[in-house]
N, CA, C and O atoms as CSV, one atom per row, in Angstrom:
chain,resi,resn,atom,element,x,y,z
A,1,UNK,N,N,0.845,-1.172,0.000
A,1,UNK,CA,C,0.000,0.000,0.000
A,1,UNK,C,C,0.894,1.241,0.000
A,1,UNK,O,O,1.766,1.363,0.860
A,2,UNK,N,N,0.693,2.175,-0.960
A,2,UNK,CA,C,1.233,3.798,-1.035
A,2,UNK,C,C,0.615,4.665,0.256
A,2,UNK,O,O,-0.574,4.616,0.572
A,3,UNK,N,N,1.619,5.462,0.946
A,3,UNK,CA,C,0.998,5.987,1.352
A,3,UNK,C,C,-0.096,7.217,0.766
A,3,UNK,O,O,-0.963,7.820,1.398
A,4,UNK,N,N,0.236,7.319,-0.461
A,4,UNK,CA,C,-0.903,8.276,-1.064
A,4,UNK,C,C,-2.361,7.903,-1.224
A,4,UNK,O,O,-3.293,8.678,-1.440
A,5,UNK,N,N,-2.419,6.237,-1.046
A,5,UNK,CA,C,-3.778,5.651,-1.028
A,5,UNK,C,C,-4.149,5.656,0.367
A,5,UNK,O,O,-5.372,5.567,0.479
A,6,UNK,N,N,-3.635,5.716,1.303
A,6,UNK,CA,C,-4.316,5.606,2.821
A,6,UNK,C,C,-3.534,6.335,3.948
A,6,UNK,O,O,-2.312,6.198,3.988
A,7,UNK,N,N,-3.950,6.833,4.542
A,7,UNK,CA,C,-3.275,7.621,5.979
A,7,UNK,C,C,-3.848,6.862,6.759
A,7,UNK,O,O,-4.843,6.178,6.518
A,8,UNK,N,N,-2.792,6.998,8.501
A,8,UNK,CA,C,-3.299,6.143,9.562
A,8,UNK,C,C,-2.697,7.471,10.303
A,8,UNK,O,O,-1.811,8.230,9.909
A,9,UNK,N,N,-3.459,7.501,11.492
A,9,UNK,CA,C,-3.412,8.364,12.856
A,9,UNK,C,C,-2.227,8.031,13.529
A,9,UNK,O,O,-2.288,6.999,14.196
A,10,UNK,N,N,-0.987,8.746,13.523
A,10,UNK,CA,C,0.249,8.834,14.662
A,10,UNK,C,C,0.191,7.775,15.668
A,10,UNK,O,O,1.080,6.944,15.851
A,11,UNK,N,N,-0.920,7.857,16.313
A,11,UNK,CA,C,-0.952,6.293,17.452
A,11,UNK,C,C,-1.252,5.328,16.939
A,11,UNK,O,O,-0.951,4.382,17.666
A,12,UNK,N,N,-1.853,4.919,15.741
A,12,UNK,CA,C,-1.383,3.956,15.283
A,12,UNK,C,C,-0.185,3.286,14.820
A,12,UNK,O,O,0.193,2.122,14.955
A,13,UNK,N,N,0.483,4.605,14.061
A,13,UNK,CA,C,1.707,4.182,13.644
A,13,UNK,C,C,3.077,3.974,14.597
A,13,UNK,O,O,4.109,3.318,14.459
A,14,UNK,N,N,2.573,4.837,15.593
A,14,UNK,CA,C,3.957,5.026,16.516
A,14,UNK,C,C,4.480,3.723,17.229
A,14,UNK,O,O,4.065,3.507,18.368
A,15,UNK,N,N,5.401,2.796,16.619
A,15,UNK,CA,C,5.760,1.575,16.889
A,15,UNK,C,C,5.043,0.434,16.569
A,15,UNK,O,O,5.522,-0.589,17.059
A,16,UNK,N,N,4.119,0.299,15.948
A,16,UNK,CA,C,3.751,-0.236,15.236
A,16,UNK,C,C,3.440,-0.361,14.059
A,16,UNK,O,O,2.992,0.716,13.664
A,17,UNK,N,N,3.441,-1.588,12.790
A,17,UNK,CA,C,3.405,-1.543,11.545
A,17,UNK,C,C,2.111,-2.408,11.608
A,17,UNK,O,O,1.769,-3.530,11.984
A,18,UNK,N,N,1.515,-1.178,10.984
A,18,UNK,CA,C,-0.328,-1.814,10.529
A,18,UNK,C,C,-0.238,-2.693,9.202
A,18,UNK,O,O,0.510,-1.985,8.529
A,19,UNK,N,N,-0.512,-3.699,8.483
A,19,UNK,CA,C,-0.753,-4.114,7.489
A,19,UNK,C,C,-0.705,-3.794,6.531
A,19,UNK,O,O,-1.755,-3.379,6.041
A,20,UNK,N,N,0.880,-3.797,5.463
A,20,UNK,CA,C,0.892,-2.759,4.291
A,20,UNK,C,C,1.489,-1.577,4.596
A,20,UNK,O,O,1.670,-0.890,3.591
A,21,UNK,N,N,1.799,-1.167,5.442
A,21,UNK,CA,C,2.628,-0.327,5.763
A,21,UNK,C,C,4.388,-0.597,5.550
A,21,UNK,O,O,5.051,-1.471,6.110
A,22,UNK,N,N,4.679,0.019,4.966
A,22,UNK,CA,C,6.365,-0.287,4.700
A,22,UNK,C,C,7.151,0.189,6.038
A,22,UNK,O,O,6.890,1.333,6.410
A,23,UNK,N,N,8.013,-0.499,6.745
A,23,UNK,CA,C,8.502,-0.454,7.768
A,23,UNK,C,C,9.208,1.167,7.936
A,23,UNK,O,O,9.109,1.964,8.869
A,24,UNK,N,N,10.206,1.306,6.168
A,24,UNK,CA,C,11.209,2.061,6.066
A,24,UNK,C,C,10.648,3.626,6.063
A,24,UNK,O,O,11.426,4.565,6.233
A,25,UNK,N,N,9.418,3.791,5.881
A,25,UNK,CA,C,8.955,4.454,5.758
A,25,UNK,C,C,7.321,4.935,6.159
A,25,UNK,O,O,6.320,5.111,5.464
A,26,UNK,N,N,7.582,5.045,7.588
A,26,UNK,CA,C,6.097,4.617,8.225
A,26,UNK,C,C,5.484,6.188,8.206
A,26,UNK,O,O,4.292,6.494,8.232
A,27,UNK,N,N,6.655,7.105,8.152
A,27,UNK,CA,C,6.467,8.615,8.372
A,27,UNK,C,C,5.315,9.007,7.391
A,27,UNK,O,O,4.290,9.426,7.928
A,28,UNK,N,N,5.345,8.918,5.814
A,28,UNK,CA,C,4.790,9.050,5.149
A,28,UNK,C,C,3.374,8.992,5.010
A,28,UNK,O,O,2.591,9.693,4.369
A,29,UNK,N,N,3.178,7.757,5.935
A,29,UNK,CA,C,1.505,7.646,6.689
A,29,UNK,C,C,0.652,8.079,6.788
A,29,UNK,O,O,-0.490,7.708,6.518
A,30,UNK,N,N,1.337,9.623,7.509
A,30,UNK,CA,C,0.768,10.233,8.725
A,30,UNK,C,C,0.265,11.307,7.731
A,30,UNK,O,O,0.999,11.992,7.018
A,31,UNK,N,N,-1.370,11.373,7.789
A,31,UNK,CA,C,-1.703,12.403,6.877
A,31,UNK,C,C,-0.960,13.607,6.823
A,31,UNK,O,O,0.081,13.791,7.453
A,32,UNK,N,N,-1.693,14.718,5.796
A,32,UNK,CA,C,-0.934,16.007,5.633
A,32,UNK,C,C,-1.105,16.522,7.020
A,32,UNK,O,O,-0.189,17.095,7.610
A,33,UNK,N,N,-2.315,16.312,7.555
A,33,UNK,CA,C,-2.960,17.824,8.269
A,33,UNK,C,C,-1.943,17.474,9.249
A,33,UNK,O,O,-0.876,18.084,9.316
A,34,UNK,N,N,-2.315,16.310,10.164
A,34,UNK,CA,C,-1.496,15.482,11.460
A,34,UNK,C,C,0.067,15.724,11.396
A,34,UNK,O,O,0.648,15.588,12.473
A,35,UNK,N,N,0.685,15.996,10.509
A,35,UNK,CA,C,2.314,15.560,10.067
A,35,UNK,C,C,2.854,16.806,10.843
A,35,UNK,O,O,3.889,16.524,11.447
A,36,UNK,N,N,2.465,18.057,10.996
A,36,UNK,CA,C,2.928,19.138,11.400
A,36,UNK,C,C,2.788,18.857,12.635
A,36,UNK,O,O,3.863,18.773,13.229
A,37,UNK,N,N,1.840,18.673,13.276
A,37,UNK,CA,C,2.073,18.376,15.049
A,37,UNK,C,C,2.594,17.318,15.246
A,37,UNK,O,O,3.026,17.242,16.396
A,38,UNK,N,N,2.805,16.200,14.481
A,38,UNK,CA,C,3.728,15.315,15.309
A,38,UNK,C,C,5.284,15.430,15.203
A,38,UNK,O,O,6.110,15.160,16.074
A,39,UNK,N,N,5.541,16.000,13.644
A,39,UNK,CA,C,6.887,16.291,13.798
A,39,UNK,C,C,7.226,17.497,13.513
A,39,UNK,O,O,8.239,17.601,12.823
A,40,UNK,N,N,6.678,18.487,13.839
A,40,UNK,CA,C,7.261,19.819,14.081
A,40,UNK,C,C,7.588,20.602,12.755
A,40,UNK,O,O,8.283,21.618,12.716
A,41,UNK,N,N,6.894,19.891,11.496
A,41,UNK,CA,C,7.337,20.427,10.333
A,41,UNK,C,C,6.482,20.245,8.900
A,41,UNK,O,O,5.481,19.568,9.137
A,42,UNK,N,N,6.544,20.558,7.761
A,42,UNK,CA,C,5.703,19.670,6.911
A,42,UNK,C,C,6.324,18.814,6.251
A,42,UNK,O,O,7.552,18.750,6.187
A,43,UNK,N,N,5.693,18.220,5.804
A,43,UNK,CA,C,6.352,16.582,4.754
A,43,UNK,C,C,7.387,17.581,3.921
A,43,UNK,O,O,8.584,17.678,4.193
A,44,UNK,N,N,6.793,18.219,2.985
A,44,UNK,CA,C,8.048,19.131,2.207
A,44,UNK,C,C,8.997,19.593,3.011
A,44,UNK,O,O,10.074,19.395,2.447
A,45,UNK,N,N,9.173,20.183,4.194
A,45,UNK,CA,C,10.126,20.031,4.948
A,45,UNK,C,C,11.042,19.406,5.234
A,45,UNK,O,O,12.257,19.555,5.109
A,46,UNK,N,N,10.284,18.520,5.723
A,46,UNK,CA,C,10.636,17.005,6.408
A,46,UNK,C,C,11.686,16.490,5.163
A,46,UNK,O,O,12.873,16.245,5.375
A,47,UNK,N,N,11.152,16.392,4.070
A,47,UNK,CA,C,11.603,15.826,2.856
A,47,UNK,C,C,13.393,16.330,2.524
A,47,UNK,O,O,14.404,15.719,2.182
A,48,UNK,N,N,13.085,17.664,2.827
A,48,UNK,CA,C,14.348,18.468,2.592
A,48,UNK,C,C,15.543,17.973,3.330
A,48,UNK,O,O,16.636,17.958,2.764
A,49,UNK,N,N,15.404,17.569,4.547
A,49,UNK,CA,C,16.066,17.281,5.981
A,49,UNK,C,C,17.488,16.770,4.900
A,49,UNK,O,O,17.490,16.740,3.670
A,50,UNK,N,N,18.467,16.455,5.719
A,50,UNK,CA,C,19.354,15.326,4.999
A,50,UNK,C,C,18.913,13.808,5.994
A,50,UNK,O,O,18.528,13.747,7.162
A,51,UNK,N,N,19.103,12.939,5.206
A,51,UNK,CA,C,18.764,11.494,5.543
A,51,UNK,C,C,19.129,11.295,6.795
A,51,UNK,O,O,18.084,10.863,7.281
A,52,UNK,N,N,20.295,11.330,8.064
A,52,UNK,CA,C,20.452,11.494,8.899
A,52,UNK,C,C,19.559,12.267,9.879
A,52,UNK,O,O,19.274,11.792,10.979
A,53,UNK,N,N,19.140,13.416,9.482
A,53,UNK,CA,C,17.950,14.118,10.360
A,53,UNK,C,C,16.813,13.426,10.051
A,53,UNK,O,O,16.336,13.126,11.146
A,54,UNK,N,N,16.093,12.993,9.173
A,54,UNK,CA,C,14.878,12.508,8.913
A,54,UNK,C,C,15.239,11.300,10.011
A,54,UNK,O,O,14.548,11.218,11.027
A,55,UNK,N,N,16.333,10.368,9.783
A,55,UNK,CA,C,16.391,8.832,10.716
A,55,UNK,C,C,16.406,9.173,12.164
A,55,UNK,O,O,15.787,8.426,12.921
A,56,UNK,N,N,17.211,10.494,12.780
A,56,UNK,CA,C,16.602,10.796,13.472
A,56,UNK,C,C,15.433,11.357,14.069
A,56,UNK,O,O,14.941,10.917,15.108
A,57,UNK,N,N,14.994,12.308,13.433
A,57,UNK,CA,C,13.347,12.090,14.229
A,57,UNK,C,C,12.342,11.442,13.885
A,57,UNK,O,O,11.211,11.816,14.195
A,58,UNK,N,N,12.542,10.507,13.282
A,58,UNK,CA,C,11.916,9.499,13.022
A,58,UNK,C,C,12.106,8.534,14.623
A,58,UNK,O,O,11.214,7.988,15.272
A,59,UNK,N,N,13.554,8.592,14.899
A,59,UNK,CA,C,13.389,7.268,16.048
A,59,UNK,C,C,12.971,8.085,17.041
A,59,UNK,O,O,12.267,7.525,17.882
A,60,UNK,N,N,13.207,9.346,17.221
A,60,UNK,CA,C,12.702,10.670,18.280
A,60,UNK,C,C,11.259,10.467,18.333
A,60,UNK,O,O,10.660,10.975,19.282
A,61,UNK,N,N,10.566,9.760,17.404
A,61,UNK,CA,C,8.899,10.114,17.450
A,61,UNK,C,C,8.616,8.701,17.004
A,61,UNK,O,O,7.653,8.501,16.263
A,62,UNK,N,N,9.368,7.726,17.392
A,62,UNK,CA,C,9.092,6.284,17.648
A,62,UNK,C,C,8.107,5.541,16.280
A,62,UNK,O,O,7.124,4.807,16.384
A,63,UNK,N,N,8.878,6.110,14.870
A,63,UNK,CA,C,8.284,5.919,13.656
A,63,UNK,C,C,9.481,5.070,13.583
A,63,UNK,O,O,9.143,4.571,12.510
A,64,UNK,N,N,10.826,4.375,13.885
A,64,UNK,CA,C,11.806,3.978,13.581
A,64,UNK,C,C,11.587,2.335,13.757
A,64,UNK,O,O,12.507,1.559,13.497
């Protein structure tokens, strides 16, 4: 499953992998609106990060 076909709610995702969810990339999930309060930024943001910052707050917000 893409995340462009389905979003799941932060507590779902946070340490856990729902069905179809790609491990490597659980961040993507997290709808548009939700993505700013859980990680402090927007996906285009987020996106920008270098790979090292994304892996970290990713394990910072228990998406890792």
């Amino acid at each position: 499953m893409r995340p462009e076909e389905k979003s799941f709610p932060y507590a779902e995702l946070k340490g856990l992998w729902p069905e179809g969810v790609r491990h490597d990339s659980k961040e993507w999930y997290i709808s548009d609106a939700e993505f700013p309060e859980v990680m402090g930024m927007t996906k285009e943001e987020f996106r920008k990060l270098p790979k090292w910052k994304q892996t970290n707050k990713k394990k910072e917000m228990g998406l890792y």
